[in-house]
C-alpha positions in Angstrom: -26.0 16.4 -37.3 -24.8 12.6 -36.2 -21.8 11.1 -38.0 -23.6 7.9 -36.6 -25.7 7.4 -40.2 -22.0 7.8 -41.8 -20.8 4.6 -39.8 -21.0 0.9 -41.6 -22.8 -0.9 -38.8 -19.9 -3.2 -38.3 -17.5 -0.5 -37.8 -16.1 1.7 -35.0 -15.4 5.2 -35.6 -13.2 7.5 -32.7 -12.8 11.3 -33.4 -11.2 13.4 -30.7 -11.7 16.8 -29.6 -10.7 19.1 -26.4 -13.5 20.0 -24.5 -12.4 22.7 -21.4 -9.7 20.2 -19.3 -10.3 17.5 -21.1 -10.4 15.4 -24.7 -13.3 14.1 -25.4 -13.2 10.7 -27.5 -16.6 10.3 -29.4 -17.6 7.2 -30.5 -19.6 6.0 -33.1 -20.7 2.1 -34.4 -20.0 -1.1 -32.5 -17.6 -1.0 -29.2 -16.6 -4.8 -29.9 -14.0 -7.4 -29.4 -12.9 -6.9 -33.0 -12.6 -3.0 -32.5 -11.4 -2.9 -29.0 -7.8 -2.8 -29.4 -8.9 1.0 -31.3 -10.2 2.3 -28.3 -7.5 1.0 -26.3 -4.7 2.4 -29.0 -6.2 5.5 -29.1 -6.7 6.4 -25.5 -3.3 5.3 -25.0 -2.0 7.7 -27.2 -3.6 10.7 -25.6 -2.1 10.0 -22.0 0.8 11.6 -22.3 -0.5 14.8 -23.3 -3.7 15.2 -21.1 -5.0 14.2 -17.7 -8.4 14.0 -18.6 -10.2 11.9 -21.1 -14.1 11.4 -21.6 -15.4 8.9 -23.6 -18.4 9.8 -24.7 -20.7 6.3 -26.0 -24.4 8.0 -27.2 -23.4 6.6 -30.9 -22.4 3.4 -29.6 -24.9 0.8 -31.0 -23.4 -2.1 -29.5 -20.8 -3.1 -27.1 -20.0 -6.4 -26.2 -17.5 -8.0 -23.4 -14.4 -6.6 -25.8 -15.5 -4.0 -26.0 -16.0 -3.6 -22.0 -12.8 -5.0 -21.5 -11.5 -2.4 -23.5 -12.7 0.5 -21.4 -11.7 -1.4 -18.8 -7.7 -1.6 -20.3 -8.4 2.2 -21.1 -9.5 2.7 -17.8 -6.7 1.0 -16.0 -3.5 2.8 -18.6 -5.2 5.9 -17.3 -5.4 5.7 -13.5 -1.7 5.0 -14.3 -0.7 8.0 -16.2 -2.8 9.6 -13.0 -5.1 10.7 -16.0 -9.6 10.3 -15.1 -11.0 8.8 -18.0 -15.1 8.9 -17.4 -18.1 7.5 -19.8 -20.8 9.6 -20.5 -23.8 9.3 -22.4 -24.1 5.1 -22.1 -27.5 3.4 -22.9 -29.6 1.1 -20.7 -27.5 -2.1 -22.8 -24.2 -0.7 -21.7 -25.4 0.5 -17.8 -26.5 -3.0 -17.8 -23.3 -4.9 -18.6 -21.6 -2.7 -16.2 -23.7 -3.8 -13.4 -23.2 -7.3 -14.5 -19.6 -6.8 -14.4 -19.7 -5.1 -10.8 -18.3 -1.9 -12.9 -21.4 0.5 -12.4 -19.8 2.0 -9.4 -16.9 3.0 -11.5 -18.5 4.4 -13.7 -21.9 5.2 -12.6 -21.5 8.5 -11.2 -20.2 10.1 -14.4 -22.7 9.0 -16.8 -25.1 10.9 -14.2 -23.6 14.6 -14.6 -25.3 16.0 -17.3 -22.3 16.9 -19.3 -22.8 19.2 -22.6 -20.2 18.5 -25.0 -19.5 20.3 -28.4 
């Protein structure tokens, strides 16, 4: 039962839940420069209440280098807030632009654990 199908392809969808410690931020559609300020908005807004945050990218179809700096501004507000925000569930396309950004070590180690989320 994907809410991917349920996405416009141009479009980004976020929906939040709690998952043990954490919040889990699913998303869904294109992680892009025109949708990255919704990532970074949204993750943003759940730093002052939590001090973990997954972002979980298996119904990411595309992401392109706003969409990376995005996580990366994510990222960055979190360490900040002394909050871990970790990527699981990224494709080969996404690994890939990581590693050409010298970001895998980041976040290569948390796309690893296998992580079952609701």
């Amino acid at each position: 039962m994907s809410d991917a199908a349920a996405v416009p392809a141009n479009e980004l969808k976020l929906q939040t839940s709690p998952w043990k410690d954490a919040q889990v931020v699913k998303c869904s559609g294109r992680l892009t420069a025109e949708h990255s300020q919704a990532l970074k908005s949204h993750v943003q807004s759940l730093l002052p209440h939590t001090k973990r945050i997954i972002v979980d990218l298996a119904e990411v179809t595309r992401m392109d280098s706003g969409g990376l700096g995005a996580v990366i501004a994510a990222y960055v507000a979190a360490k900040k807030c002394k909050c871990e925000l970790t990527l699981v569930n990224y494709n080969k396309s996404i690994r890939d632009l990581l590693g050409l950004a010298n970001l895998l070590s980041i976040f290569e180690q948390c796309a690893e654990v296998d992580m079952r989320l609701p």
